[in-house]
C-alpha positions in Angstrom: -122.9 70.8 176.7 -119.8 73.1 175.9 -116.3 70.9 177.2 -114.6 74.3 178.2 -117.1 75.6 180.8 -117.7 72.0 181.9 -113.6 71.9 182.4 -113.2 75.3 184.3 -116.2 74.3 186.7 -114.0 71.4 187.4 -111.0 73.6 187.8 -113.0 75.6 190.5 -113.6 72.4 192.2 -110.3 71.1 192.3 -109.1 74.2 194.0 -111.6 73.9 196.2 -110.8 70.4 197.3 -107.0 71.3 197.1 -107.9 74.2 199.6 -109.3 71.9 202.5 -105.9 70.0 201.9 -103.9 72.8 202.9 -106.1 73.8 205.9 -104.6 70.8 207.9 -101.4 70.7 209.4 -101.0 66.8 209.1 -102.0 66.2 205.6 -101.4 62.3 205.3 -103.6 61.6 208.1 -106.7 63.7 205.6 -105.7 62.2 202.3 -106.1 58.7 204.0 -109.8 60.0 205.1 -110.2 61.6 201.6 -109.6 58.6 200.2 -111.9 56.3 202.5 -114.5 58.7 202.0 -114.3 59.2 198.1 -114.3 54.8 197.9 -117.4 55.2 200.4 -119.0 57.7 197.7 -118.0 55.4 194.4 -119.5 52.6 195.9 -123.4 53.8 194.7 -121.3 54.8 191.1 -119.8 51.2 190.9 -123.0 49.5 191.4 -125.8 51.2 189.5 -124.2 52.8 187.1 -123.4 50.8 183.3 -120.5 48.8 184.0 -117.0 50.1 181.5 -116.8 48.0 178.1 -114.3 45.3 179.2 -111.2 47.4 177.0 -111.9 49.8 179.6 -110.1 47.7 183.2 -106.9 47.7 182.1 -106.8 51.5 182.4 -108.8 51.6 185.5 -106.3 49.6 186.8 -103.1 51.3 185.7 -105.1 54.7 186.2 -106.0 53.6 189.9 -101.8 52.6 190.5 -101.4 56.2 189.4 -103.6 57.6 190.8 -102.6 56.1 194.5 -98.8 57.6 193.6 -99.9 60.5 193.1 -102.1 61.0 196.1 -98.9 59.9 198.4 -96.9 62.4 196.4 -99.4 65.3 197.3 -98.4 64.4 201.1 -94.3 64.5 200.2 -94.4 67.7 198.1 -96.8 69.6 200.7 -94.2 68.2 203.1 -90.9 69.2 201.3 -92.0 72.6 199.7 -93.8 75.6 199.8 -97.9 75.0 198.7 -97.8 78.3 196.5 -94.3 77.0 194.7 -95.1 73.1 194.8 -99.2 73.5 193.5 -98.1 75.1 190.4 -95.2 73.3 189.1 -96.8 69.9 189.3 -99.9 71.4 187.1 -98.3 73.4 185.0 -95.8 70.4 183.9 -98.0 68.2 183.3 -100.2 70.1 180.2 -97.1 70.1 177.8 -96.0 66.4 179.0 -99.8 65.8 178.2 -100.1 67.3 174.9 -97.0 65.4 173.7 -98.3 62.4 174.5 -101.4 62.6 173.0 -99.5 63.4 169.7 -97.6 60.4 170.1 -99.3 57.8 171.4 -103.7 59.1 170.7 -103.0 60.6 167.3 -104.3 64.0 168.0 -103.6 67.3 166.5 -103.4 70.6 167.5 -103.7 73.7 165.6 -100.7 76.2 165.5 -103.6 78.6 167.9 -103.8 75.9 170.3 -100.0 75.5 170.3 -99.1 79.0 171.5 -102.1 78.6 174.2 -100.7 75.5 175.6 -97.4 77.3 175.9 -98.7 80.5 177.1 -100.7 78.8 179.7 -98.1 76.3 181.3 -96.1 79.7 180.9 -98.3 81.3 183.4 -99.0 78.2 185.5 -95.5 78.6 186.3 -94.7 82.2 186.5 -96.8 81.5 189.4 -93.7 79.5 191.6 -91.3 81.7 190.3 -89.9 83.6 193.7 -91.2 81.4 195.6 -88.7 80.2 198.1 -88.0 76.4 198.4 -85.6 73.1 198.0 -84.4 71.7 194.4 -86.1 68.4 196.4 -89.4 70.1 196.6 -89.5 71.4 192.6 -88.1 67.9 191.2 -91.2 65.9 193.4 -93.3 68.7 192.1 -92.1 67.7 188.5 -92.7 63.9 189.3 -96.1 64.5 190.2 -96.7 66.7 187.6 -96.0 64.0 185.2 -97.8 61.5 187.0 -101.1 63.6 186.3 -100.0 63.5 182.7 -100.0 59.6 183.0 -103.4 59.5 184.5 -105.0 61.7 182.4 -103.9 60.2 179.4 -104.9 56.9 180.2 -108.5 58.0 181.8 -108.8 59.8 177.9 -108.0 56.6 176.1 -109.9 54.7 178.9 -113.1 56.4 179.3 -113.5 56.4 175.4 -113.5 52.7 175.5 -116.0 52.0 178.2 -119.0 53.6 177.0 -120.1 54.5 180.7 -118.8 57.8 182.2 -120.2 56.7 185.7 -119.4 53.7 185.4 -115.8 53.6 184.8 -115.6 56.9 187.9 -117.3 54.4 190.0 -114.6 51.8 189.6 -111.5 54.0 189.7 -112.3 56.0 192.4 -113.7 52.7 194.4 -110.2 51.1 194.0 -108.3 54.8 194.0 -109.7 55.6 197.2 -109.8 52.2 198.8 -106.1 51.7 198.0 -105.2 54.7 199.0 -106.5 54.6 202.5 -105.2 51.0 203.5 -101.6 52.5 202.0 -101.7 55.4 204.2 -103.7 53.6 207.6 -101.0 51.1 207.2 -98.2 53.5 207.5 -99.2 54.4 210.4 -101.2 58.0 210.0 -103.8 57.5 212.5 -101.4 57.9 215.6 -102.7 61.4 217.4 -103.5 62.9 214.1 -106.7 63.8 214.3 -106.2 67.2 216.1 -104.2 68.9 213.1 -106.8 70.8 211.5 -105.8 74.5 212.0 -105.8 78.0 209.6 -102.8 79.0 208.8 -102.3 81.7 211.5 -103.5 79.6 214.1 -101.1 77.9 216.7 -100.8 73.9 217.2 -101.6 73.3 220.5 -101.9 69.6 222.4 -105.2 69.1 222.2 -107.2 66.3 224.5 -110.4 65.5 225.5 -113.8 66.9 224.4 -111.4 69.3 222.3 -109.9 66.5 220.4 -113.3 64.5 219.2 -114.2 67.8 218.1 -111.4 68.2 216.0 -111.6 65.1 214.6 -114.9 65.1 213.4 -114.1 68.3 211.8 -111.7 66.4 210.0 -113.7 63.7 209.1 -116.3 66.5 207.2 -113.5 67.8 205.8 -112.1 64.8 204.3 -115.9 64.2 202.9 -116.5 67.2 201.6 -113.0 66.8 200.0 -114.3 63.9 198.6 -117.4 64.4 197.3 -115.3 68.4 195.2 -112.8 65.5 194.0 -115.1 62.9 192.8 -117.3 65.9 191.0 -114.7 67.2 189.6 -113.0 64.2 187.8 -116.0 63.2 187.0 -116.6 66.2 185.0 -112.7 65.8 183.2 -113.8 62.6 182.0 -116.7 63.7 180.5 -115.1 66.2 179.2 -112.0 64.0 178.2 -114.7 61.4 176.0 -116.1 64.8 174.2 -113.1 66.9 173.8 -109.3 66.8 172.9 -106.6 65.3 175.9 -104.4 67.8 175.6 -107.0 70.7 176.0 -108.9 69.5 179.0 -105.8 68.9 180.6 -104.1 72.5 180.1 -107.9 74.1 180.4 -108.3 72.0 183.9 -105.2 73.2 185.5 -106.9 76.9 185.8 -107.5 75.6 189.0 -104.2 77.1 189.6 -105.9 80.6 189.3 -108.6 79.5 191.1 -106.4 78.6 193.8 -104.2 82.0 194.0 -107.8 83.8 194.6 -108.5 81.1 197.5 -105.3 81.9 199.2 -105.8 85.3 198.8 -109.4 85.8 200.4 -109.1 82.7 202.3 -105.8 82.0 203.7 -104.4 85.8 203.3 -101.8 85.3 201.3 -102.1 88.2 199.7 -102.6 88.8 195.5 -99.0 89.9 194.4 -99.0 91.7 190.9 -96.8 88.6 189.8 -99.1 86.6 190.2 -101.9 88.6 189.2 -100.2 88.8 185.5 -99.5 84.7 185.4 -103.2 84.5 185.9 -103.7 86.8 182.9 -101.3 84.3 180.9 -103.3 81.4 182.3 -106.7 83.1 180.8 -105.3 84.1 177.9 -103.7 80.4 176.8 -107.3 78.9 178.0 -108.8 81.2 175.7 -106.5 80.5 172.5 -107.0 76.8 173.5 -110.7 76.9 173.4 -111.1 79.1 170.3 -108.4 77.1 168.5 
């Protein structure tokens, strides 16, 4: 099976998942059902599929500390910035911070083609939050987070390589991911009157009580599953990928799921489809398309 439609399919998915994120005002209170329902999901993973080679738990459990960080930093940089300037900056940093490190520290090579994709793509991924109103604050936790998915990824390539079970080592990490991240979240306190906060983006935020409110929250509750279930597909498919293919291309080619998102608030959350950001998505398929045929 061919890594770069496998990693674009994933792309598509992420946005997906990314897109339900943004449809609810109070997004801690959803990335703590996310991750209760994604550890709910992993459990079938953890226990039927092959257990990861023993040289694979140390990175599941550094991957799983990262990946906790950056699920609370997808609540602060939705909080502090603008989606549409925030989204972008934390993808599109962490493909070159990726590539460098799989030079340094995996040994991998890329051609002088694959070079000028790499650039041309993180190029486009952030042309893409260029005008885009917002605080220094928001870009610089956009950058952390950004370089947390380097870390992550880097250590899921080197990780899944080593434990000889795809499943198996998705199981684990999103068992513990998920797990942690919902006790983290539930213990801050998230569950106090949040469960009436899912809303479009034109829509007003009412008090809600009553029949009104269990409504809402089951709609939450669906939404954090189905967020869930895009997730775990989708990472699922990057490791796959990551075990066939290079680290540094699976990670630029899997943050086309900024494109991917740009059409989705488009048709779906009417944000429109400026020109600027119709010509970053031309740089976005053009350096996915150098990456590939490099």
């Amino acid at each position: 099976m061919p890594v770069v439609p496998v990693v674009l399919f994933a792309a598509a998915l992420h946005a997906s998942w990314n897109a339900i994120v943004k449809s609810v005002t109070d997004r801690a209170w959803l990335v703590a059902l996310i991750g209760a329902a994604t550890a709910t999901l992993a459990v079938p993973l953890a226990i039927l599929a092959v257990a990861p080679a023993r040289a694979a738990w140390a990175a599941i459990g550094v991957s799983t500390v990262l990946h906790v960080t950056y699920n609370l930093m997808l609540v602060a940089i939705y909080r502090a910035g603008d989606y549409n300037q925030v989204y972008p900056v934390a993808r599109g940093t962490a493909p070159p911070a990726v590539a460098i490190a799989s030079v340094l520290l995996v040994g991998e090579r890329l051609s002088p083609e694959q070079v000028i994709g790499l650039l041309v793509l993180s190029g486009g991924l952030l042309t893409l939050a260029v005008g885009r109103r917002g605080s220094s604050r928001a870009v610089g936790l956009a950058v952390l987070t950004g370089l947390l998915i380097a870390g992550y990824t880097v250590i899921d390539g080197i990780g899944v390589r080593h434990a000889h079970s795809v499943l198996g080592y998705a199981g684990w990490l999103f068992l513990g991911e998920g797990a942690a991240t919902a006790l983290v979240l539930w213990g801050s306190g998230v569950r106090r009157g949040r469960a009436a906060g899912v809303r479009s983006r034109s829509e007003p935020v009412p008090g809600v009580s009553g029949p009104a409110l269990k409504k809402s929250g089951r709609d939450v509750v669906w939404r954090a599953v189905a967020a869930a279930a895009l997730s775990l597909a989708a990472y699922m498919l990057v490791l796959w990928a990551q075990e066939h293919g290079g680290l540094a291309v699976v990670a630029a080619l899997r943050e086309t799921s900024v494109v991917f998102a740009a059409v989705l608030g488009a048709y779906v959350f009417d944000e429109g489809m400026p020109s600027r950001r119709i010509a970053a998505s031309v740089l976005v398929a053009a350096g996915a398309a150098a990456l590939a045929l490099g």
